[in-house]
N, C-alpha and C positions, 0 to 999 in steps of 0.2 A: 228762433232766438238761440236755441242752443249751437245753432252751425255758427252764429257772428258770436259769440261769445266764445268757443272755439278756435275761431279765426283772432281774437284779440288776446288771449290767452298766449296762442303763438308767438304771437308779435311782443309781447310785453315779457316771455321768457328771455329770448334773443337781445332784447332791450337792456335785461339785467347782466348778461353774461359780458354783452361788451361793456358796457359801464363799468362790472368787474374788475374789468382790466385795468381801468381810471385810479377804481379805488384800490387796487392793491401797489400803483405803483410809488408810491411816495415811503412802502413799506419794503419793498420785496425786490422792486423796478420791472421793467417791462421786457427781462431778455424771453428768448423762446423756451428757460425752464418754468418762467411764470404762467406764460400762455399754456404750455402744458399742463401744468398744474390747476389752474383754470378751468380750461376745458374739462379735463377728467373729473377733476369734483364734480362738477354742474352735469357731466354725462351721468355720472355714479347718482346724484343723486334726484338726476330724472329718472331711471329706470329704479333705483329704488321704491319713489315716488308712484311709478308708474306701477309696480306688483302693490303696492298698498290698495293704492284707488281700484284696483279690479276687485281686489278683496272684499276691501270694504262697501263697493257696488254689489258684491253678490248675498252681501250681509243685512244691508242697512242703507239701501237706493231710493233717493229721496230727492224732489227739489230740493230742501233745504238743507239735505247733505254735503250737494253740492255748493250750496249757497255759505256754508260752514268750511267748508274748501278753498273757496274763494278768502274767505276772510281771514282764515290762517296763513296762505301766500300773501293776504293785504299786508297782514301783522308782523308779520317776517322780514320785505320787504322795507316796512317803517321801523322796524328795531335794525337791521342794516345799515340805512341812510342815519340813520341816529347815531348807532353805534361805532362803525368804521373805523376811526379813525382809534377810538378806546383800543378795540379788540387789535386790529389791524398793529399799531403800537406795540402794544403789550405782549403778541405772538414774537413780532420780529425781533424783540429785543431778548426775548427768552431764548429762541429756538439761532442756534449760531449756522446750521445748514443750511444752505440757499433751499435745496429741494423739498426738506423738511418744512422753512417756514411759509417758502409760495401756498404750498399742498394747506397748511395750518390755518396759514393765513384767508386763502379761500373757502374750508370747511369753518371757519369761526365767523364769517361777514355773510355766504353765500348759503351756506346745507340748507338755513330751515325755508328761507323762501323759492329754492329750486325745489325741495324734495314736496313741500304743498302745491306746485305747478307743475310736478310730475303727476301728481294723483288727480289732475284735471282729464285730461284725456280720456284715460277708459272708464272714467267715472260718466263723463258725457256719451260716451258709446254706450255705456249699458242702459242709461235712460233715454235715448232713441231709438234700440232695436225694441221692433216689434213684433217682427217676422223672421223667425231664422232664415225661411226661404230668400230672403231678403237681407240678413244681414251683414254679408260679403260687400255689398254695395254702399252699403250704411256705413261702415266702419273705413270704408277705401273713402266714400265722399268726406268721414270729419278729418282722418288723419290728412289727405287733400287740403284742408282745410286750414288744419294747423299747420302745416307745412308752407302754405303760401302766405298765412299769418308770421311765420318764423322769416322767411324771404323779408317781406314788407317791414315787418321789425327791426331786421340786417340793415338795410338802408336806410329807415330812418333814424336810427343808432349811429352809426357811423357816418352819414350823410347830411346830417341834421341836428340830432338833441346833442351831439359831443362837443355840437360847432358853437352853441347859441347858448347852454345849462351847462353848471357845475355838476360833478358826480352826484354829490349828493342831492340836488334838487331833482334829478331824473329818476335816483331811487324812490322819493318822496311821491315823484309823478307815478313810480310805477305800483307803489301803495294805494294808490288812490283809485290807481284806471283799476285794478285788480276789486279793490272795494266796493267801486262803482257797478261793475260784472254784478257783483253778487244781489245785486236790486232786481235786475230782471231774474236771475235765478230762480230769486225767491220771492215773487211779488207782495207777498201775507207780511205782515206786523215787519215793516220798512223801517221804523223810528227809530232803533237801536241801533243800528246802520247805518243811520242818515245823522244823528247826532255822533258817532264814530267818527264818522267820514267828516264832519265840524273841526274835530278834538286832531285827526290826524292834520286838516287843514292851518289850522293855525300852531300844530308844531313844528311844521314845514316852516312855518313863517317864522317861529321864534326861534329853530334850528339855524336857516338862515343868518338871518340878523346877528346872533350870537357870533355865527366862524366868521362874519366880516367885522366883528367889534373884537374880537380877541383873538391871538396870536398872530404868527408870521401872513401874507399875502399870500392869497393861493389863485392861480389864472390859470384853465384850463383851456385847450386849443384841439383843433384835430388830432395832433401831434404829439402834445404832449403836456401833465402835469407841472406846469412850474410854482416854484415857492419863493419868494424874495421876502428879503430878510435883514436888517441892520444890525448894525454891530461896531466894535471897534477889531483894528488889529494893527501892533507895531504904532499902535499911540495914538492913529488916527481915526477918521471913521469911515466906514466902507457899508457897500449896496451890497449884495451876492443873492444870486439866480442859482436853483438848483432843480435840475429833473429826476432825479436821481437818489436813494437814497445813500448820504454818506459820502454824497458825489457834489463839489459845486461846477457849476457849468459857466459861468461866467463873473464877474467883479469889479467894483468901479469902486473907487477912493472920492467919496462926497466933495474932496476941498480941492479935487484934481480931477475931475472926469478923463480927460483923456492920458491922464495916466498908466500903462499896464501894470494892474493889479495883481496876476499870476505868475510865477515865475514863468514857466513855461513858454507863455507869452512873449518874453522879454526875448526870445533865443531865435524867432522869426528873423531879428536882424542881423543873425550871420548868414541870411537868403539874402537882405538889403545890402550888406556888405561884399560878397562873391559879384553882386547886382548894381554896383553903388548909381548908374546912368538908367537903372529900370522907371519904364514909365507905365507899359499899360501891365496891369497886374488881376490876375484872377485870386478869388478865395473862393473857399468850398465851405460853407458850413459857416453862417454869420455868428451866431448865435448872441448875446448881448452887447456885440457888436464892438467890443474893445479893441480888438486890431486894426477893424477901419478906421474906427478914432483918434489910433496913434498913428496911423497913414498918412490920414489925412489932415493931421492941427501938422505934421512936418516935423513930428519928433523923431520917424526914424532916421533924417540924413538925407532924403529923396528929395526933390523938387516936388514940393507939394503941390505946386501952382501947374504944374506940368502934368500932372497925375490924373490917371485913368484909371479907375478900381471899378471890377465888377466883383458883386458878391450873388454869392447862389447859396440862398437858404431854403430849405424844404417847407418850412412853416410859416405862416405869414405872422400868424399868433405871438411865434416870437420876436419879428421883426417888431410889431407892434408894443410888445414889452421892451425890446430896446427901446426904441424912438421914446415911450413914456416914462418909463423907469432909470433908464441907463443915457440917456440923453445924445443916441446916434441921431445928427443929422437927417431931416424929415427931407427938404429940399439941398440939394448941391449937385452940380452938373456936372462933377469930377467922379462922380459916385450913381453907380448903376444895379441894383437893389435886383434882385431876377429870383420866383419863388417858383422852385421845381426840384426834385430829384438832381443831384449832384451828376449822379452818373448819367441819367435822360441827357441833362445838360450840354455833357461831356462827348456823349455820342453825338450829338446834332450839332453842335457847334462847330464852323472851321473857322474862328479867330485865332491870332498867337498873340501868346504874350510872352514878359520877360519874365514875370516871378509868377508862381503859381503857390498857394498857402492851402494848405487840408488841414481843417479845423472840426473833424470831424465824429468822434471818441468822444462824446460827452462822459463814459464811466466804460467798467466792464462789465454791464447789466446790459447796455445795448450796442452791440458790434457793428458796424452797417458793412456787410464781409464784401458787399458789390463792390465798396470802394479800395479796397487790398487785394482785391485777385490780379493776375498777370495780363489782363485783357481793360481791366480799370487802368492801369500803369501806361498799357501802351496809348490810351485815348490821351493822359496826361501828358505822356510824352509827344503827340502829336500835337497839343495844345500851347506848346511852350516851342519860343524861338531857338534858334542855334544860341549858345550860350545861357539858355533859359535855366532857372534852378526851383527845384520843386522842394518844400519844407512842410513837412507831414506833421503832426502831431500823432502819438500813438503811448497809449497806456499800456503799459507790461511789463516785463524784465526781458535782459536781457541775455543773461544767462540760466539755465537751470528749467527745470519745468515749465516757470513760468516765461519763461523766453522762447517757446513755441512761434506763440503768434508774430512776435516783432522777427526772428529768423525768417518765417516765414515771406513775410511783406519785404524784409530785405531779400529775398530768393527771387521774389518776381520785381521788386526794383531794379535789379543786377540785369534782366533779361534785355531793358529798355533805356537804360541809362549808364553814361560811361565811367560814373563812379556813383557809391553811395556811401554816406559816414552817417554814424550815430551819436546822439548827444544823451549823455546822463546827465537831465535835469537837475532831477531833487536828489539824489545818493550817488553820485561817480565813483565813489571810493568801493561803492557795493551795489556793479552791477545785475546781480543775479534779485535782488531787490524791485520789487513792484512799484513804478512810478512813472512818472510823464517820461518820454525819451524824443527827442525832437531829430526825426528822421531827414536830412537833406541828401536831393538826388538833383546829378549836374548832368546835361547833356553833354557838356565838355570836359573831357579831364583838366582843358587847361582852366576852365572856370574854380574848379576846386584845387587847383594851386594858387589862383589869385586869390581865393582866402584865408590859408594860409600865408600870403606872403603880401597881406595887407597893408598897406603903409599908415603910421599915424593910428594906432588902434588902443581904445581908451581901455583903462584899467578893466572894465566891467565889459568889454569884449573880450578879451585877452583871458578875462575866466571864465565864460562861456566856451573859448575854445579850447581851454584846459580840460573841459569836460567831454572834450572827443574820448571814445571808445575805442581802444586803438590792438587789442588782439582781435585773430582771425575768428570772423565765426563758422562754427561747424553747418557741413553743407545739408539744404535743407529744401523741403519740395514748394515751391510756389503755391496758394493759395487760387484758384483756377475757378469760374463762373458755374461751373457745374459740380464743382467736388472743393467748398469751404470750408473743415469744420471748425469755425470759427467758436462753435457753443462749448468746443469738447476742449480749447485750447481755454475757452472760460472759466473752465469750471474751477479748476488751482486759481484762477484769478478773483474768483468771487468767493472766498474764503473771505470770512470776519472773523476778528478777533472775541 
C-alpha cells in the first residue's frame, strides 16, 4: 500500500503544479517569468518539504504520521482551491513587480500544500526500510515510483483534467485524492476522515456553485483562461474576452456584433485597401473572432460573396467561446476554421493568398516569439501572392526601450518583404509609448504606393494613414528561431503602474 500511495502522491503533486499555472494566470498571466516563478516555489518548497519529513521520520515514524501528512497536503490543497482567487488578487494588486508578484503570488496559493507533499516521500522510505542491506533498493523502487506517478500525473494534467475541470475543481479533486490516501495510511479510527472528506465534498460543491452565481464568466481550455464580461463603453454596450490580466483579448458591441470593437482592429483595412480585389485571405490567430465577422458581413469593401477566409487558431476552446459568446458564424462555406499552431500551419502549407492578418499578441505576458523570427516571415512571405500584404498586430513601442521588440520584428520583416511601414494606433503623436502598433509588410513596393495613393479614401482612412510612423528606425538584429529574447524585450513592457 505504501508503493500505490507513493505512486498517487506523485501524480497528484504534478497535478497541482500544472493547475498552478491556470490559477496564477488571471493574476500574474502565463509569460515564462510566471512559469519560472512556478516552478521554483513548488521545487523550494518540495525539497524543503522533503528535509522536514526525514526529520520528522527519524523523530516520530508512524502510520499515522504519515496519515497526518497526507491530511495536511489534503487541507492545504482545499484552503488553495478555496482561496485563489482572494490571495492571488490581493498579492497582484499589492506587489507592482511582475517577478515579485509571480514568486508571491505562487508562495501565497501553492507553499503549504507543496511543502506537505514534499514531506511524503522520505517519510514513506523510512516506514519501508527494513534492512539497511536492503535499503539502496527500497528507496530506488519508491522514488521509481513516484517518479512514474509524477509522468502519469504530467499527462493527465495537461492532457485531460485542464481539458474537461475548472482550476479550481481539480484543486478540490486534489484535496480529496490526497484525503482519500490518508485512509489506507492509517486504517484505525477512519471517522474523522471520512466525515472531513464529507465537509471538504460539499464545499467543493458550494465553492462551485458560488463562482458560477457571482461575477464575471470564467471558461477554461487547453490553452487558456478566459473571463467574459459586460459592460458599457462610449454609451453602448459591449461583450469583452480577456486572457490576460489588464489585457482584453477580444470585443463585440451587443447592438452590432459585427462591428470592430478595438481600435486596432479597424486599421486591418489599410491591408484591404493596398488589396481592394483580395479574395482568398489567411488570419493567424482567431481569437473572438471579430475580424472574420467584419470580413465576412462585407463591411471591410471586399466582395464578401467572393471571399475565402481561412482562420488558424491554436485553441479550439476559443473558437468555441466565439461561436457561443461572440456570435462567429458556426456554419459558412466562405469561412474555413483550422485549429493548429500558427507557425505548424505555416510550415506545411503551400496555398497563396492575397492578405494575410497576424492576430497574434494577445498582451505582453505571452509573446508567441516563433511567430516574429526571420524564418516565421519568410514562410509568411512565401504564403502570400505577388502583390500579397501582410498586416501584423504587435504590442510595444516604438521607440525607446520599449521599442526593442517591434525594431526587432521590423529587422526580420525588412529581410523578406519589399517594404515595411508602422502604424501608431492608440498614441502617434508619442511613439516611444507602449500600445498596439499595426505593422504592414508588401511583397511589392508598388503595392505600398497603391495605398498611399488610394482614390476616394474616407475620412477615417485617411486618419488611419495619418498615423504612419514615418522617421527611420535605428538598425536592429532580427529575432531568429534559435536566439528570441523575446522575455528580456518583456520585461520594460510588463511594467504596471
Amino acid at each position: 500500500m505504501l508503493e500505490i500511495i507513493a505512486f498517487c502522491c506523485g501524480a497528484l503533486v504534478m497535478v497541482l503544479e500544472m493547475v498552478g499555472a491556470r490559477v496564477l494566470a488571471p493574476h500574474v498571466g502565463t509569460s515564462a517569468v510566471v512559469w519560472t516563478s512556478l516552478i521554483g516555489v513548488v521545487l523550494a518548497c518540495l525539497a524543503l518539504g522533503a528535509w522536514l519529513g526525514g526529520r520528522l521520520a527519524d523523530r516520530h515514524l508512524s502510520r499515522r504520521g504519515l496519515a497526518l501528512i497526507l491530511l495536511g497536503a489534503s487541507l492545504g490543497s482545499a484552503l488553495a482551491a478555496g482561496t485563489h482567487r482572494l490571495v492571488g488578487g490581493a498579492l497582484s494588486a499589492a506587489i507592482t513587480d511582475i517577478h515579485l508578484a509571480a514568486v508571491a503570488c505562487a508562495l501565497g496559493i501553492l507553499a503549504l500544500p507543496a511543502l506537505c507533499c514534499g514531506m511524503i516521500s522520505p517519510y514513506i522510505i523510512r516506514l519501508r526500510i527494513r534492512d539497511v542491506a536492503t535499503s539502496g533498493a527500497t528507496v530506488g523502487r519508491l522514488y521509481a515510483l513516484s517518479t512514474a506517478g509524477s509522468i502519469a500525473g504530467t499527462f493527465l494534467g495537461g492532457f485531460v483534467l485542464i481539458s474537461f475541470f475548472a482550476s479550481g475543481t481539480i484543486l478540490w479533486g486534489v484535496a480529496l485524492g490526497l484525503l482519500l490516501l490518508s485512509l489506507p495510511a492509517e486504517p484505525s479510527r477512519p471517522w474523522g476522515r471520512l466525515a472531513l472528506l464529507c465537509l471538504l465534498l460539499l464545499l467543493a460543491v458550494w465553492d462551485r456553485q458560488c463562482r458560477q452565481a457571482d461575477g464575471p464568466l470564467m471558461v477554461e481550455s487547453p490553452y487558456n483562461c478566459m473571463v467574459i464580461h459586460e459592460g458599457r463603453d462610449r454609451g453602448r454596450p459591449v461583450r469583452v474576452l480577456s486572457t490576460d490580466p489588464g489585457y482584453s483579448q477580444s470585443g463585440m458591441y451587443l447592438d452590432d456584433p459585427d462591428e470592430l470593437y478595438f481600435d486596432y482592429t479597424r486599421f486591418y483595412a489599410l491591408a484591404v485597401l493596398a488589396r481592394p480585389q483580395a479574395r482568398d485571405i489567411l488570419m493567424l490567430g482567431g481569437g473572438g473572432g471579430s475580424v472574420p465577422k467584419w470580413l465576412l458581413s462585407g463591411r471591410s469593401g471586399l466582395d464578401a460573396a467572393g471571399l475565402r477566409l481561412t482562420v488558424v487558431e491554436l485553441d479550439p476552446g476559443m473558437t468555441a467561446v466565439a461561436r457561443h459568446w461572440f456570435l462567429l458564424p458556426g456554419e459558412d462555406p466562405r469561412l474555413r476554421l483550422v485549429h493548429a499552431d500558427a507557425r505548424t500551419f505555416l510550415n506545411r502549407q503551400r496555398e497563396q493568398y492575397d492578405l494575410l492578418l497576424v492576430d497574434v499578441f494577445n498582451s505582453c505576458y505571452s509573446i508567441p516569439f516563433h511567430l516574429g523570427t526571420q524564418e516565421a516571415f519568410a514562410a509568411m512571405r512565401r504564403a502570400l501572392r505577388p502583390g500579397g500584404v501582410l498586416a501584423m498586430n504587435v504590442i510595444a513601442a516604438v521607440e525607446g526601450e520599449d521599442g526593442r521588440l517591434l525594431r526587432a520584428i521590423h529587422a526580420g520583416l525588412r529581410r523578406h518583404f519589399a517594404r515595411v511601414e508602422i502604424f501608431c494606433v492608440t498614441s502617434p503623436r508619442h511613439p516611444g509609448q507602449l500600445q498596439n502598433l499595426m505593422v504592414l509588410a508588401f511583397s511589392q513596393a508598388a503595392t505600398a504606393a497603391a495605398l498611399r495613393d488610394a482614390p476616394g479614401r474616407s475620412p477615417e482612412m485617411a486618419a488611419m494613414l495619418a498615423c504612419r510612423y514615418r522617421a527611420p528606425l535605428p538598425a536592429a538584429e532580427p529575432l531568429r528561431d534559435d536566439f528570441a529574447p523575446v522575455e528580456r524585450f518583456a520585461l520594460s513592457l510588463l511594467r504596471r503602474p
